[in-house]
N, C-alpha and C positions, 0 to 999 in steps of 0.2 A: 857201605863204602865210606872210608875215612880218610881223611889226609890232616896229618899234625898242622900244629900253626902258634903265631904265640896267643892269639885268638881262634876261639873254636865255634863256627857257627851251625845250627841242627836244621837239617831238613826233615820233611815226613811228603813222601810220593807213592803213588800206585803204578809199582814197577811189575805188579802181580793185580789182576782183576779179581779173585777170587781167591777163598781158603777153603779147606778141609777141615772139621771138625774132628778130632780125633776118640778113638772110642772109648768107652766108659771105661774110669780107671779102679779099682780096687783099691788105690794108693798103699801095696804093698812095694811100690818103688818107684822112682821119680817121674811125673806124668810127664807124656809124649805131648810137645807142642803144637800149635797150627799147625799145617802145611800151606802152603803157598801155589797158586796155580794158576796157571792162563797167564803167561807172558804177555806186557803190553808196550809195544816198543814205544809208543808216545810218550806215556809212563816214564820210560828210561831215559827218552829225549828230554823231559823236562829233569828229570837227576841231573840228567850232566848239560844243561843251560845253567841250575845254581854254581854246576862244577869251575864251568867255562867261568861266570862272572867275577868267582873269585880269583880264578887264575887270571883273569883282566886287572880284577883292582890290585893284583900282587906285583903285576908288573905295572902300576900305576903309580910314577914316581911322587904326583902331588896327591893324592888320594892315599890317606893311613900310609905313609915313609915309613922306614926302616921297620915297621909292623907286616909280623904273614898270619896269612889268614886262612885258618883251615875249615876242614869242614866234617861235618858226620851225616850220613844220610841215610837213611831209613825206608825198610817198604811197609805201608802200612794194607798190601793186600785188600786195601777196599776192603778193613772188617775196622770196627770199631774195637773190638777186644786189643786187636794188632796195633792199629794206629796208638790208640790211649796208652799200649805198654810201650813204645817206643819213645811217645813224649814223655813218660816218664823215667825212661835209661836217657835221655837225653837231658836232663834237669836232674836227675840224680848220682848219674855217673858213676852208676853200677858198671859200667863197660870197660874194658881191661885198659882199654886204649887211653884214658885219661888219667893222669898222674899226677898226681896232688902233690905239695908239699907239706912236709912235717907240720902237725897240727892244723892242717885243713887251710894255709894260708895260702892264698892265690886268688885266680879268677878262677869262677866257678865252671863246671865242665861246659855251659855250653852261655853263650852270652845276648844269644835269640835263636829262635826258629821260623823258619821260613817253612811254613802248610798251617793246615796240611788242606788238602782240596776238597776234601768233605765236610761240607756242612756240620753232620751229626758228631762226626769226632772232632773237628772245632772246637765245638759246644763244649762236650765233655772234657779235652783238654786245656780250654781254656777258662773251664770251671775249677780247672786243679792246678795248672801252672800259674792262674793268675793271683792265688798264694802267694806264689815266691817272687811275682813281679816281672814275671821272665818275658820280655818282649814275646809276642808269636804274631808273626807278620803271612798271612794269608795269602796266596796268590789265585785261587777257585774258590771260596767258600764263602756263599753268597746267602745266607741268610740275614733277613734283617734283623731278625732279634741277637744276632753278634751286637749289633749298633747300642745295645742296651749298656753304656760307659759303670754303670754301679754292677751289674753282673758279671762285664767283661772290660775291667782297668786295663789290663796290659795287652788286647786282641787290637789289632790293627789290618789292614788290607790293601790290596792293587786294584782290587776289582772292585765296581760299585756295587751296591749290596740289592738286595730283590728287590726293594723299595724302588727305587729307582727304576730298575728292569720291569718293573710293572706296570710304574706310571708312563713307560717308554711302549708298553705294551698298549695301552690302551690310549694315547698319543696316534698311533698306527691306527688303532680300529677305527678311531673317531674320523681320524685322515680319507681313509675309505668310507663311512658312514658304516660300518659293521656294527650294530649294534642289538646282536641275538647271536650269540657264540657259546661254546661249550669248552669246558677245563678239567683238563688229565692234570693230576700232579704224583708225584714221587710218594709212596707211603715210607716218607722219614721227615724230618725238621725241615731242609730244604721246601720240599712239597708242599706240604701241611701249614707250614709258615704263609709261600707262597699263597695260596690259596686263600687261607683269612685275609692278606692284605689285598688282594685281588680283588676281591669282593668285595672289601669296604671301600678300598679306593674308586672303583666303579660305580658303585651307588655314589657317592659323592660326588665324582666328577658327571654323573646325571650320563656318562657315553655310552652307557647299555646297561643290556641284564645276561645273565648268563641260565643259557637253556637248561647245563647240568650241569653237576662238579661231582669229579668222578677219581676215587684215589687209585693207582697203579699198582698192583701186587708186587711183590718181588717174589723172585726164583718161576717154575710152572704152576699156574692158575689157571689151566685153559678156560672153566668155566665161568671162572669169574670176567677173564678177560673176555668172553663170547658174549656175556652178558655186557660190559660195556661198549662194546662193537657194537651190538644187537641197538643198545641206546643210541651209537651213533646215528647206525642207519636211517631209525626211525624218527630222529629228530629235523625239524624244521633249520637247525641253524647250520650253515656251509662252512665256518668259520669255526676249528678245532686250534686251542690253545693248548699247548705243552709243557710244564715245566719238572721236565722229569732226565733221567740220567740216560743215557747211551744203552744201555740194556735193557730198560726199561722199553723204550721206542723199537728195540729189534726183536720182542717177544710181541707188543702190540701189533706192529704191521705183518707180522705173521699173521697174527688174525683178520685182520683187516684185508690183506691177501685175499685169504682161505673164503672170505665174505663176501669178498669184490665190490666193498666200499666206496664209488668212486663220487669225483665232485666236489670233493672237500677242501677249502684252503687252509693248510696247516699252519700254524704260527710255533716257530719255536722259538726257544728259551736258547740261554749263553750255554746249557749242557750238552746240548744237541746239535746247535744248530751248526758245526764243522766237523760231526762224528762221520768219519769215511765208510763204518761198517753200514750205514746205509743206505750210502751210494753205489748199487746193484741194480742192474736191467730188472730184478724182482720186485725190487723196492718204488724205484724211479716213476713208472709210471703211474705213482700216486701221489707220490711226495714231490713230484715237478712244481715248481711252482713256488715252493716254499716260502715265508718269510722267516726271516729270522732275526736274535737280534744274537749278536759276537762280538766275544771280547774284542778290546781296541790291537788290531794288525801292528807289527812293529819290525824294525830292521833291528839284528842285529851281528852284524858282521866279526864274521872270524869262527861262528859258529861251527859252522859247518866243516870247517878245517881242522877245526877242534875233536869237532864228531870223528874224521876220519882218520885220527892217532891215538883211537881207542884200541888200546892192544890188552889181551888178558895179563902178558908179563909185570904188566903197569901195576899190581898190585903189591905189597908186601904178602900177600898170601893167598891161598887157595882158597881157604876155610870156610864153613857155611854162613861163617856171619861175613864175608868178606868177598863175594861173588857175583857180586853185581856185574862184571865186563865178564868173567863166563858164561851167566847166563844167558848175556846175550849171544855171545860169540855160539855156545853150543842152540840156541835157538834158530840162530838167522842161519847157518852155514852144516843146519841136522847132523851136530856132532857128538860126542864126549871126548871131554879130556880125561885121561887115564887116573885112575884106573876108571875104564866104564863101567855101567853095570851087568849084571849077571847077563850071557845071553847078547849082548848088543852087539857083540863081536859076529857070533854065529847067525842072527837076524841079518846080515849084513849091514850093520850101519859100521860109517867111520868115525876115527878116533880124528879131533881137533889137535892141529899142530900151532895156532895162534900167527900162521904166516899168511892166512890164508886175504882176500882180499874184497874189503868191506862197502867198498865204491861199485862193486860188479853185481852185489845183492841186496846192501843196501838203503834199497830207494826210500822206504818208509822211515827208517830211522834219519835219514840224508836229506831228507824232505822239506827245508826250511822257508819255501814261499809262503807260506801262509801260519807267520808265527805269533799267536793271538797269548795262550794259557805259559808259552815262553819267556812272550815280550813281558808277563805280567811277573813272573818268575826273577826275572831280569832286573825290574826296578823294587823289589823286594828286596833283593840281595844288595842293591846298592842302595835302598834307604839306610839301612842296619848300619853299614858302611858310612855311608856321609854321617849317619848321628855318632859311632866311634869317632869316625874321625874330630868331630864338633867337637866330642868329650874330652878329646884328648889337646885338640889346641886351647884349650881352656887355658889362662894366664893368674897362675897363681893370685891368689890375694881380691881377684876379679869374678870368682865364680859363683856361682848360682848355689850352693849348698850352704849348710850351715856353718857361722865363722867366716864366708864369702870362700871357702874350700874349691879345692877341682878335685876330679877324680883322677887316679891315676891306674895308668895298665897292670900293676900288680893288686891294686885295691880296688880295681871297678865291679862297682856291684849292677846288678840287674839294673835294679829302680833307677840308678844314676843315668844307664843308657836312654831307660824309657824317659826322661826329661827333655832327650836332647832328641827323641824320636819323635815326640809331638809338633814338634815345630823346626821339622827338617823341611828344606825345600830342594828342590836341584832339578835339572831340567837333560832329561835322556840325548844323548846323540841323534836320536828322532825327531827332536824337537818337544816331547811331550811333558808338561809340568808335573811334577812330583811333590805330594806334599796331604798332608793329613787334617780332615778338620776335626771339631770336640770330640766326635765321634768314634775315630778313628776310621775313619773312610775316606779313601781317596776322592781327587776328583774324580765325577760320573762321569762317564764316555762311553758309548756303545755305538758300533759300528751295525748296519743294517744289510743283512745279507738274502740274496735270492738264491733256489737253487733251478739250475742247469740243465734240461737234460739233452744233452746234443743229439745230433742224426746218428753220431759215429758209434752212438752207445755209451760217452762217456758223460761225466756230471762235471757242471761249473759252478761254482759260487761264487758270485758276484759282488761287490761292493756295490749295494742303490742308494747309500744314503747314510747318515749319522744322526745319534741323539746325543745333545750331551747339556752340559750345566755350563748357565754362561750367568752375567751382570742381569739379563734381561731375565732369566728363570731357564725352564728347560725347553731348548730350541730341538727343534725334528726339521732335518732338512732332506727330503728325497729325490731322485730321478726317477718320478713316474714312467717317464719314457723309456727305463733301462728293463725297466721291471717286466719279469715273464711271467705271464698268467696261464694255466693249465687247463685250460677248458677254450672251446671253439670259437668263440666269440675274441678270446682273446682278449677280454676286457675284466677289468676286477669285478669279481663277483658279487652278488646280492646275497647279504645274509640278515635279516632283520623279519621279526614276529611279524608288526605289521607295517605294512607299506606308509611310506612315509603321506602327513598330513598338507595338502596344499592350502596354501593362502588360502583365509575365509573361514578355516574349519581348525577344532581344538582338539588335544587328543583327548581320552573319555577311556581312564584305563579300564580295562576287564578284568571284572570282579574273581579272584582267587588267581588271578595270574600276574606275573612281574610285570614292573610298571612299561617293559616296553612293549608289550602285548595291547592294542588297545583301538578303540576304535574312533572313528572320525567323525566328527559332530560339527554341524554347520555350526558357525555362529546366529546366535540370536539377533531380532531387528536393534539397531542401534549400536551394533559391537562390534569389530571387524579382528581379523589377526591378518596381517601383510608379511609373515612369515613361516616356513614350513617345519610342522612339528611345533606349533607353539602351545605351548598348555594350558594361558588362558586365553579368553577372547577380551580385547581393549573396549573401554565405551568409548562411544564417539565423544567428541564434544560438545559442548550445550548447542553448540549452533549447526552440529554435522549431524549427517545421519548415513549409514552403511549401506555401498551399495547392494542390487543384487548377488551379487557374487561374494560378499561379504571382503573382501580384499580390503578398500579402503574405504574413508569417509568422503562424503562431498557435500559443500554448503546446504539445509535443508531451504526445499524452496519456503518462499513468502508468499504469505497469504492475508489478504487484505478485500475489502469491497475495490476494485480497479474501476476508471473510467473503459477499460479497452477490454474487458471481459462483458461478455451478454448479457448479465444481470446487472452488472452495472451501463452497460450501453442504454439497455429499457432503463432505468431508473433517473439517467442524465435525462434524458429528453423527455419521458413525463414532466418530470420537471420541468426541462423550458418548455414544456409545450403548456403548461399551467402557467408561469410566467410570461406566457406572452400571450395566452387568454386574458388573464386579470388585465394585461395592459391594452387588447383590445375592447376591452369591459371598459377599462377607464377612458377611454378615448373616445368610446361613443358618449358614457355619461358625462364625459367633458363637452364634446359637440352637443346634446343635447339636454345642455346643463338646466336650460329656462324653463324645460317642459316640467308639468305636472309629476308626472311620475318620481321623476328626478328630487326635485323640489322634495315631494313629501315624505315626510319624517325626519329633517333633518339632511337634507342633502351633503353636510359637510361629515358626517359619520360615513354615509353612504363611501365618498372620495378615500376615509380614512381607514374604512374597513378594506379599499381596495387594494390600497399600499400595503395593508396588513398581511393580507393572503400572497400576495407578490411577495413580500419578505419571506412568509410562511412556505411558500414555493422553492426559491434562491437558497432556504436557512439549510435543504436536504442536499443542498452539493457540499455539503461539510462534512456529511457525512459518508461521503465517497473520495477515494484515493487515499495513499499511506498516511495513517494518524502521523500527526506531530503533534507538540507540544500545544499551539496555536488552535490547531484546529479543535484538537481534545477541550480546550478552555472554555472555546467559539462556539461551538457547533450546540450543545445541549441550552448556552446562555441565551442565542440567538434562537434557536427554539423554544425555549420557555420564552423569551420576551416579543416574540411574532406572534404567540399563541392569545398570550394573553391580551394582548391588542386587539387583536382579530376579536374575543370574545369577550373583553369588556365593550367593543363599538356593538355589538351585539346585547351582549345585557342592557345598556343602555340604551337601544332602540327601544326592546322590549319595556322595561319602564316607561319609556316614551309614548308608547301605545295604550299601558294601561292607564297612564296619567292621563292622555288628551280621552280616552272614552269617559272615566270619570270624570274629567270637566265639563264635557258634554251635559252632565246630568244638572239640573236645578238648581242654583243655589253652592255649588259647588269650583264654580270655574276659576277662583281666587288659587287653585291646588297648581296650576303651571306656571305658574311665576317661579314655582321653585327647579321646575325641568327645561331652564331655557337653554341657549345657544352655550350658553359661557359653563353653566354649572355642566352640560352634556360634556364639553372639553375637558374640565375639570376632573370630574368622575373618573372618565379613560384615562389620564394622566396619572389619576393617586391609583388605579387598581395598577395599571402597569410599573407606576413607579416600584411596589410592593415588589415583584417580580423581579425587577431590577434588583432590589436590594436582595434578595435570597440568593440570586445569580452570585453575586459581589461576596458575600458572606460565604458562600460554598469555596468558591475560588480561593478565595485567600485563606479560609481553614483547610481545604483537602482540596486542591485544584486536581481537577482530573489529567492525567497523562497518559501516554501514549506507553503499551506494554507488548513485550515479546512474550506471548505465549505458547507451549509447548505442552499443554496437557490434552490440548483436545485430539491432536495428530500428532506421531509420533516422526513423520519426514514432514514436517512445515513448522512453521513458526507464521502462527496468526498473531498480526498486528492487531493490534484493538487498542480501543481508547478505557484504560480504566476508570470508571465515576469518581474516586477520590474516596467518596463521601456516598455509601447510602443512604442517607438522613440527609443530607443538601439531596439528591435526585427524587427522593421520593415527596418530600417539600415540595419543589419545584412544578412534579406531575398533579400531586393533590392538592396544590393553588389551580393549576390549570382547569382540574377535573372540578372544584370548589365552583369556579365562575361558571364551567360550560352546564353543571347542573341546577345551579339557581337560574342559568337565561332559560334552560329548558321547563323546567317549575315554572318558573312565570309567563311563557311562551305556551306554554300547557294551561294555564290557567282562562288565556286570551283565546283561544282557540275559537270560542264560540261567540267574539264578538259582532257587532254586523259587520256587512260587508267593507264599507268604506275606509275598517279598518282590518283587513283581510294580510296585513304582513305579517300581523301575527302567528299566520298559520305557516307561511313560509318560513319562519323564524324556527316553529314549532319542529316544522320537518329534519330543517337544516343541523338543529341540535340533538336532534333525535340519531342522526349519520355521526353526529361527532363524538357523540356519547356511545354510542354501537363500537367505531373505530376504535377508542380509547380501552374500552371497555376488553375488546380482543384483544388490542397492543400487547398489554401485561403479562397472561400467563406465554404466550407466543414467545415473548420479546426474550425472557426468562429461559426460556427452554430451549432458545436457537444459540449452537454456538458459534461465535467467531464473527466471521463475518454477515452472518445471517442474521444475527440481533441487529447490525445495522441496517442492510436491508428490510427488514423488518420495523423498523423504525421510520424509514425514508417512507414505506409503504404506506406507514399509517398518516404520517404529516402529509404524503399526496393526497391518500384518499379522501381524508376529512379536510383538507382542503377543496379539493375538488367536491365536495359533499356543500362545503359553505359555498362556496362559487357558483355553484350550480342552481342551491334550491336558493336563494337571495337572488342570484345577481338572473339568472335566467327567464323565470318567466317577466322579468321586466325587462329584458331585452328582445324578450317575442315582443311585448306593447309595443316597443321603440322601433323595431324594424319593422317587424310585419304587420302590426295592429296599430296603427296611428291612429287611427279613430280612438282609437280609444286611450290614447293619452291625452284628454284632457281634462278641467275642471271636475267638468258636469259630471263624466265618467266616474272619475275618481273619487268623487264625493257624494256618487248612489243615485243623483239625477235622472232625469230622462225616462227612458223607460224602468230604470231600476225601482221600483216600487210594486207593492202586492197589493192584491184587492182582499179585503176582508169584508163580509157577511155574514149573518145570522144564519143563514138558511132559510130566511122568508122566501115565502112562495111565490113571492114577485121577482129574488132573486135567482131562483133554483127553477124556474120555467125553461122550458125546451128553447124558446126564442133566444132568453138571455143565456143560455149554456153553448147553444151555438154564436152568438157575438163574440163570446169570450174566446172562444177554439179558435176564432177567425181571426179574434186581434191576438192570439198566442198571451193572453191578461191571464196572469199569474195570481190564482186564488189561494187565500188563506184557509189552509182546513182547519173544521170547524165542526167538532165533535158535538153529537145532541147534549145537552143541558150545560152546555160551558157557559160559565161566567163570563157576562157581556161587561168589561170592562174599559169599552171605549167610551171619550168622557164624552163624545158626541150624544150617548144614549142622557147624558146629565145636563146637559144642553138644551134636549130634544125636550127633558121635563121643565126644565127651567121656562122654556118657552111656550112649552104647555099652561102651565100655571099662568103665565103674563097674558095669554090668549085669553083663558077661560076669565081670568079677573074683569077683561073689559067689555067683555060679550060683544063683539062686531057684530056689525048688520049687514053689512058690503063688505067690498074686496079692499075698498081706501082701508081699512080698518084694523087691516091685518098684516100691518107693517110692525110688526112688535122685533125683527130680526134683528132691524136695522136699532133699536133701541137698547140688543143683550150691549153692556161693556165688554172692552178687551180684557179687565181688571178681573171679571167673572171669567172669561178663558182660562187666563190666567190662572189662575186658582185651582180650575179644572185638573188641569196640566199637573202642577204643584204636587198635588196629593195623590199624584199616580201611584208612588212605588210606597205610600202608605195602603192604599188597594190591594196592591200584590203580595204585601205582606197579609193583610189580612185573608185575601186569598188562599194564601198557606196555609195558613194557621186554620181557616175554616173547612178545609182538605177540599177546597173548590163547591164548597157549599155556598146558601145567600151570607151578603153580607151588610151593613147598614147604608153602605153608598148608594 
């Protein structure tokens, strides 16, 4: 179809769905070309929407004045062979109807083209036109690799390209949570294109995985097509994505039919998604439901008035290249114009008179509510249009070409239009903006459609929603509410591998399957996720810990030795219950300060030792309740300097004791002047000062502090007090341990003194408890964690205090209350009855008379093994007096007074050279010796 003009603009449409190949030629004479077949009335609607816009802009007085604008249009039969040979009669002007001037001057035969709808002949004609520079302005052909500007300089479009429609696609899925879907595509450019960008954009955008990708045969495949049915069936995902052509879709659902597929929510694509031939009571009951996405709806009026003054006369001629309104006419109204063919007469059919009337049949062609691939049609023709017109108000001298030139209507070349095509803008009667980016693609807009299926049997598609390109990126805005869903429920459907992951748990994909296949894994102790589908688990924070449910974190408890827990409730009141012994200890040895008992050894150690264990008591509530700085400082200093007080009043008893037994001895007793009152004070003052200073030098080199720990439990945080300082704490305990094992050495040493000096042995015991305690403390103390080392700690400073309290301060507190008698003098210094009888074993003492005296007075005999060395100096007496008898030979009893004669000088002496006897004793292994 043509109409002259002083501008000529080219269309390419699918006025014919299909061709015939024609049969193999011998080329002994000119081959027979396609034929053309299956009338498509939409097809011819969209011919004459380019038809109408020009005859709009013709009658459009500020739009291209006194300029007409014609047109050539073309069927490109839906075959690429056709299409590519029509853009190229339309660019080269092989066609009768263009009329050059002498030497090829003028405009060239065609100055854009508006197609063509197919993708693939696109491609290829605007592989070849874009040579020449020749605008081709798209109004269907939606590949993104069009968008490729080095491949295709002069390809332009109305429609957004797949790119777009993809990302719009899966915009949708994500909206529903669809994320396990399967993809049909077109086996051509369209498809195939689609497809790779589908894929990649979906991985990327993380919104799913795709179950299968399944390409659409063209012409009959049943088997192949049975086989990707068969794949539907048996697939898990409900969610079937489409981007495929109208024929394509009504070969599939044949199958799909035939298979009884049902369940599935289809998503279609801008090819489909207003195709009528599948709106059938056959089809519907599967495809209810639909989503889709469609081009952007548009008004435009006059159209259809337009349509209805389609007469065949309208033409200059009959001819095959020029039959576009017969075709229709003998189509819609089963005619021929004469001559018919052979036979059509006698079949009965009738001859076309061109009167007939096109409002009464039709409806299809007349159809104009829902004008999507029209409205695009529309602003195509009137881009071309405003960038002429641009070209043409150009003002000399002001132009954009070289020299600041304009183009002009006898001299306008292609490339000069395409300048003014890139940066047209203009805004439709619709209201919608018009205008091109680098690319050459329009603004993206897609209208969102559902399909219908009424009670009455008929299909609605619906308007639910739009995507399109705004400032903010690409918006999706729908009416869930509108939206009809085709399953019982009524509610959008579940399509996803595996069910989504709740708070708590991560996904954990499944080895050899797509990432959204996968399974759900608690989180670990310490990690939570607080949202669904999350892929990894968070750690908590140093001070949170996760709850059961793994959801969120919550502070971890604290953990400390408490006064209000039960081990530390026992360990408080041991405590005072020590500290308020010691202090009824010192209250009585206060009240009976005068007494004997009191008195010996130093009664102001005694006083000082008591204070000491009371501190030593009080020092273990530092180590209960939450560390702080203070306490941390406190508690270990005020323990080491309790301790060592306590156990230097102790050492120095103990010297005390060894000192007065050895003054006791002969010749000796000058050794206490050095152990009196003052130096006893003294001693305990320098050993604890010692203690002090370690204390002080710890502190201020590595003061110990109070520390949040988190290794030993993983939901607490033990407070504990850190030492600072290993080397200050073990100082500290091996000064302690230094004193308490020399008082026990020396206490051990005393053990077998006599009685009168018998503290010794309670010293002995009492270090022997504190030596034991300390001795467990270490590896215990070491091995308990957290709170337990200080319980552990507190345990050992009770016990061995209570250990010293007990064996010291106790059995002199039986004397004191219960045994008075026996706190006095005479007691305590061996008097009284405390003496043994020692004997030879003479027969005068070893007689039945004197063995029963003794049983009766309870007289405590010295045993007295046969041949012992008689070492009493009474036996050196008994000779001395012997000899002084014999020298004077008595006569009477006057005479034998010689007793009263020995001196005390001679005792003396006796005495003196005792422990020179015991030595020789030894030495003679208890043989005689000279004395």
């Amino acid at each position: 179809m043509h109409k002259p003009g002083d501008v000529v603009l080219g269309g390419l449409f699918e006025v014919h769905y299909t061709s015939v190949l024609p049969e193999p030629e011998s080329f002994t004479s000119e081959p027979n070309q396609l034929c053309c077949q299956g009338f498509d009335t939409a097809g011819f609607r969209h011919a004459m929407t380019m038809a109408f816009a020009i005859d709009e802009i013709n009658r459009n007085s500020h739009l291209l004045p006194n300029v007409t604008v014609g047109y050539s249009l073309y069927d490109n039969c839906a075959t690429l062979v056709i299409g590519f040979s029509a853009a190229l009669l339309l660019a080269s002007g092989q066609e009768e109807q263009f009329l050059l001037q002498e030497k090829c001057l003028g405009t060239p035969p065609v100055l854009g083209i508006v197609g063509d709808s197919i993708s693939t002949v696109s491609i290829a004609t605007s592989d070849m036109i874009g040579l020449f520079n020749l605008p081709i302005v798209s109004y269907f052909a939606t590949c993104s690799c069009l968008s490729n500007r080095r491949r295709f300089p002069s390809f332009f479009r109305t429609i957004p390209s797949d790119a777009f429609q993809v990302r719009a696609m899966i915009k949708i899925l994500k909206r529903f949570g669809w994320t396990w879907a399967g993809l049909l595509v077109s086996d051509d450019d369209y498809g195939l294109h689609v497809a790779r960008t589908f894929q990649s954009d979906l991985a990327q955008s993380g919104g799913g995985c795709l179950a299968y990708s399944e390409v659409l045969p063209w012409g009959e495949h049943p088997t192949e097509l049975k086989r990707i049915v068969e794949i539907m069936k048996k697939s898990t995902a409900r969610v079937v994505i489409v981007f495929a052509h109208q024929s394509n879709m009504v070969e599939l659902m044949e199958e799909v039919v035939r298979e009884n597929v049902t369940g599935l929510q289809w998503m279609a694509s801008e090819a489909w998604s207003a195709a009528a031939a599948l709106h059938t009571p056959h089809f519907m009951p599967y495809l209810s439901g639909t989503l889709g996405i469609a081009i952007r709806r548009g008004k435009i009026p006059g159209l259809r008035d337009f349509l209805l003054r389609i007469r065949p006369d309208m033409h200059i001629s009959n001819s095959s290249n020029n039959n576009g309104h017969s075709v229709l006419w003998e189509y819609t109204f089963q005619c021929r114009f004469a001559p018919p063919p052979a036979d059509w007469m006698e079949a009965g059919g009738e001859l076309c008179t061109g009167q007939e009337d096109l409002e009464s049949v039709g409806a299809e062609l007349l159809d104009v509510s829902d004008l999507r691939v029209e409205y695009n049609i529309y602003k195509a023709v009137y881009a071309l249009a405003y960038a002429l017109d641009d070209t043409l108000q150009c003002e000399p001298g002001r132009g954009p070409f070289s020299g600041n030139s304009c183009a002009t209507l006898q001299t306008l070349e292609p490339w000069q239009l395409m300048h003014y095509l890139e940066k047209v803008n203009f805004t439709t009667s619709f209201g919608d903006q018009v205008s091109f980016d680098e690319n050459g693609d329009a603004l993206p807009i897609y209208d969102v459609m559902n399909w219908l299926w009424l009670p009455d049997g008929r299909t609605q598609i619906q308007n639910v929603g739009v995507v399109k390109e705004s400032a903010k990126g690409e918006e999706l805005t729908l009416d869930e509410d509108k939206i009809f869903w085709n399953s019982d429920s009524k509610q959008s459907p579940l399509s996803v591998c595996s069910e989504s992951c709740p708070p708590g748990t991560r996904m954990a994909r499944k080895k050899g399957q797509p990432s959204c296949c996968f399974d759900c894994v608690p989180c670990s102790e310490g990690k939570f996720s607080n949202d669904t589908d999350s892929m990894e688990c968070t750690s908590c924070p140093e001070d949170f810990w996760s709850n059961a449910q793994r959801d969120h974190c919550f502070p971890k408890k604290t953990d400390f030795l408490s006064y209000y827990e039960p081990l530390g409730i026992c360990l408080t009141t041991t405590s005072l219950l020590g500290t308020f012994i010691c202090a009824v200890v010192l209250g009585i040895f206060t009240y009976h300060r005068s007494t004997p008992i009191v008195r010996a050894n130093n009664s102001e150690l005694s006083f000082l030792l008591l204070v000491s264990l009371k501190l030593c008591f009080l020092c273990s509530l530092l180590f209960i309740g939450r560390p702080r700085l203070w306490t941390c400082q406190l508690r270990h200093a005020a323990f080491g300097i309790s301790f060592v007080l306590c156990v230097s009043c102790i050492l120095v008893k103990t010297m005390v004791v060894l000192a007065v037994f050895k003054a006791s001895k002969p010749g000796v007793g000058g050794s206490l002047k050095w152990f009196g009152a003052v130096q006893q004070r003294g001693t305990v003052m320098v050993l604890t000062s010692i203690q002090a200073a370690i204390c002080t030098a710890w502190i201020v080199s590595a003061s110990p502090a109070p520390h949040k720990n988190i290794q030993y439990h993983n939901d607490k945080i033990v407070y504990e007090c850190v030492v600072g300082s290993t080397v200050g704490f073990a100082v500290l305990l091996g000064y302690i341990g230094l004193l308490a094992v020399l008082s026990f050495m020396l206490a051990f040493l005393a053990r077998n003194l006599p009685d009168n000096f018998n503290e010794a042995k309670l010293i002995t015991f009492s270090m022997l408890i504190f030596c034991a305690v300390w001795v467990a403390f270490v590896p215990t103390y070491v091995n308990s964690p957290g709170k337990y080392a200080d319980a552990v700690e507190v345990f050992a400073i009770l016990a061995s205090s209570f250990g010293l309290l007990l064996a010291l301060f106790g059995p002199k507190c039986y004397i004191i209350l219960l045994r008075p008698e026996r706190n006095t003098k005479k007691a305590i210094m061996g008097r009284g009855r405390r003496w043994v009888f020692q004997q030879d074993n003479d027969p005068k003492h070893t007689s039945k008379l004197v063995q029963h005296f003794q049983k009766d007075t309870k007289t405590k005999v010295l045993e007295w093994p046969a041949q012992s060395p008689d070492l009493n100096p009474i036996e050196n007496l008994w000779r001395v007096l012997k000899v002084n008898v014999h020298a004077r030979k008595p006569r009477n009893l006057d005479q034998l007074e010689e007793w009263a004669k020995i001196s005390q000088e001679t005792c003396a002496n006796l005495v003196k050279n005792y422990s020179k006897r015991l030595l020789s004793v030894v030495a003679q292994k208890g043989y005689t010796i000279d004395y």
